[in-house]
C-alpha positions in Angstrom: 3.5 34.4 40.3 -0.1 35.4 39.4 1.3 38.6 37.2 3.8 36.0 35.2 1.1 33.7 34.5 -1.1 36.9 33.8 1.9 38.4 31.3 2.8 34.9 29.4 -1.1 34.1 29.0 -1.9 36.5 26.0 1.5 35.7 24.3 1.1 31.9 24.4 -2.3 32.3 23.2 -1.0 34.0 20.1 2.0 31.6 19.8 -1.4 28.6 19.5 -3.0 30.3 17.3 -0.2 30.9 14.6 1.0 27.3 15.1 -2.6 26.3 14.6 -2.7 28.4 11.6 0.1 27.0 10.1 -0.8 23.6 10.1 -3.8 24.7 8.6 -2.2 26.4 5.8 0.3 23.1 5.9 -2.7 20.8 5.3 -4.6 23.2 2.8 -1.4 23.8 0.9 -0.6 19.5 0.8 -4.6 18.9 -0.3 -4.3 21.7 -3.1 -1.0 20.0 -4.6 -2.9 16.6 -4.6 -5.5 18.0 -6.8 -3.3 19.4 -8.7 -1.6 16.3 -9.4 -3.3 13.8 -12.2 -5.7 11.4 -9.8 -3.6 7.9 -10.7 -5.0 5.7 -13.3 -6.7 2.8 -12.2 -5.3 0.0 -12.8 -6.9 -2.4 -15.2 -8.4 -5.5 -13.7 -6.8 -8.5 -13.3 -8.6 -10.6 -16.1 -8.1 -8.3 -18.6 -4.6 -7.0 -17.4 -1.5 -6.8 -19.2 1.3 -9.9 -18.1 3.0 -8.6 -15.2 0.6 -5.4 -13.8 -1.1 -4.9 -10.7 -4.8 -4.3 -9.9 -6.6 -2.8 -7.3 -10.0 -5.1 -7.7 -9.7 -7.9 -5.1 -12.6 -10.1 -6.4 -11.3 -9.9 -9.9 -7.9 -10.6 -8.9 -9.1 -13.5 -6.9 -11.2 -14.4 -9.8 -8.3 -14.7 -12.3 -6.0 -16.3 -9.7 -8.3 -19.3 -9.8 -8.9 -19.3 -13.3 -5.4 -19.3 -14.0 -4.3 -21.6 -11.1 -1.9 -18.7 -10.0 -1.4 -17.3 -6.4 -2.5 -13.9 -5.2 0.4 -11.4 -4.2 -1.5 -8.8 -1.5 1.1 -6.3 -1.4 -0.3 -3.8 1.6 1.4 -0.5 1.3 1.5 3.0 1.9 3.0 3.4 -1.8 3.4 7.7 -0.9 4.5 7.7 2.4 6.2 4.5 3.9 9.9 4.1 3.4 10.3 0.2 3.9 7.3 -0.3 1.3 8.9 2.2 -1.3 12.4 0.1 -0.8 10.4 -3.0 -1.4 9.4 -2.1 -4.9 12.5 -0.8 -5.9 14.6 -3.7 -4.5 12.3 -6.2 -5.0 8.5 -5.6 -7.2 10.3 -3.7 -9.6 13.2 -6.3 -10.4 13.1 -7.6 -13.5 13.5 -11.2 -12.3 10.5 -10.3 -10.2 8.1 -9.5 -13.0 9.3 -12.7 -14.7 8.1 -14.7 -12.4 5.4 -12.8 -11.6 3.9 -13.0 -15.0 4.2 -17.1 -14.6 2.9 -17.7 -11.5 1.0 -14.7 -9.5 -1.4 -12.5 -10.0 -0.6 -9.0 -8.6 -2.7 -6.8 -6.2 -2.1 -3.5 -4.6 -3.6 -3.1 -1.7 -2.9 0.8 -0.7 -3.1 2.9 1.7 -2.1 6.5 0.4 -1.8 10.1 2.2 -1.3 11.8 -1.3 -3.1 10.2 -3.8 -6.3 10.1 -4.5 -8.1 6.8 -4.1 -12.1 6.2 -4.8 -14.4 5.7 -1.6 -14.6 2.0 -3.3 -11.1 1.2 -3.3 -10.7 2.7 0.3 -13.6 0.9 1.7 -12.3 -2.7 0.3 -8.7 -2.2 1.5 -10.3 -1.2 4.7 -11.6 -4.5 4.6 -8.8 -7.1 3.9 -6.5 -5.0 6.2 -9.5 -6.1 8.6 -9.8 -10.0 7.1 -5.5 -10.4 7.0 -5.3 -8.6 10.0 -2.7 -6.2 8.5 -0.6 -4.2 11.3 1.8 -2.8 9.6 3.5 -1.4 6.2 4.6 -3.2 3.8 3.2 -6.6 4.4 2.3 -9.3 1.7 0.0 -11.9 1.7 -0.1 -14.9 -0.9 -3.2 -16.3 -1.3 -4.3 -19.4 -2.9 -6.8 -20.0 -6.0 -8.9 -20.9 -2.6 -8.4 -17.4 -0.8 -6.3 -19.6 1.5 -3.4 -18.0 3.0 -0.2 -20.0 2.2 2.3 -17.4 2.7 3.0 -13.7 4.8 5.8 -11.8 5.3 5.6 -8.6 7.4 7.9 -5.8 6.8 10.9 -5.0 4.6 11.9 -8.3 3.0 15.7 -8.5 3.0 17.0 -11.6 1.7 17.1 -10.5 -1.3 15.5 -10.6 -5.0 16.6 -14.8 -5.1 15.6 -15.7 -2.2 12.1 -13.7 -2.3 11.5 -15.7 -5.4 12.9 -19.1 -3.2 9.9 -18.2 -0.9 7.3 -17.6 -3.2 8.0 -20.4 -5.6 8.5 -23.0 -2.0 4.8 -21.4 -1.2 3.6 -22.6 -4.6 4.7 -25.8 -4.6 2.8 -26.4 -1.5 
């Protein structure tokens, strides 16, 4: 038993160290194409925004929200990497019905959590926060504030109602 363990130690030593290398390459190879990539704009802030956008700043966007008696859409996501949040925008943020309403009545925030894309220590640090403050524990998950800050509606997960009756809830949160 001794000389197996003896003759299978060296080769599974080498077999760690080449798995370990690979990830390493794995992990170097993913960072270089990320820099490579053009770091994503930052989105304008809320007051000054275009109808219909989305901002990263959460004081702005709760500044405007109040200003413009609007709610605040949170929309927590890991917009590179998780599947339920990338079938959300498609089947439901990116609708135009969506942004139609959107541009009436909310005030749109991303809230993001990214493997791929580069994100400022700033923006990291205040998402860190109101993952903390709505007690976020999973992708996607949005969060409708008030003009107050007041949570008045949550949904966690990959809303499948539906574009209509998305907009059923939203508008029923609204109207108090």
């Amino acid at each position: 038993m001794k000389k197996f363990i003896s003759a299978i130690r060296l080769p599974i030593l080498f077999l760690a160290i080449a798995i370990a290398l690979v990830i390493a390459a794995h992990r170097n190879e993913a960072k270089t194409a990320a820099q490579k990539e053009t770091p994503p704009t930052q989105l304008a802030p809320a007051s000054n925004a275009p109808i219909g956008t989305w901002t990263t700043d959460y004081k702005k966007a709760q500044e405007e929200a109040k200003a413009s008696h609007k709610l605040l859409l949170l929309d927590f996501t890991g917009s590179d990497w998780c599947g339920f949040c990338i079938q959300l925008d498609k089947a439901i943020l990116q609708q135009p019905q969506f942004k139609d309403y959107a541009s009436k009545n909310l005030v749109l925030m991303e809230v993001d959590f990214p493997r791929r894309k580069a994100q400022s220590a700033e923006t990291q640090k205040q998402n860190m926060e109101l993952a903390r403050r709505y007690q976020i524990e999973g992708f996607p998950t949005l969060v409708v504030l008030n003009g107050e800050g007041k949570t008045v509606w949550r949904y966690d997960g990959l809303y499948q109602g539906g574009i209509a009756a998305f907009l059923a809830e939203l508008d029923k949160a609204r109207k108090g």
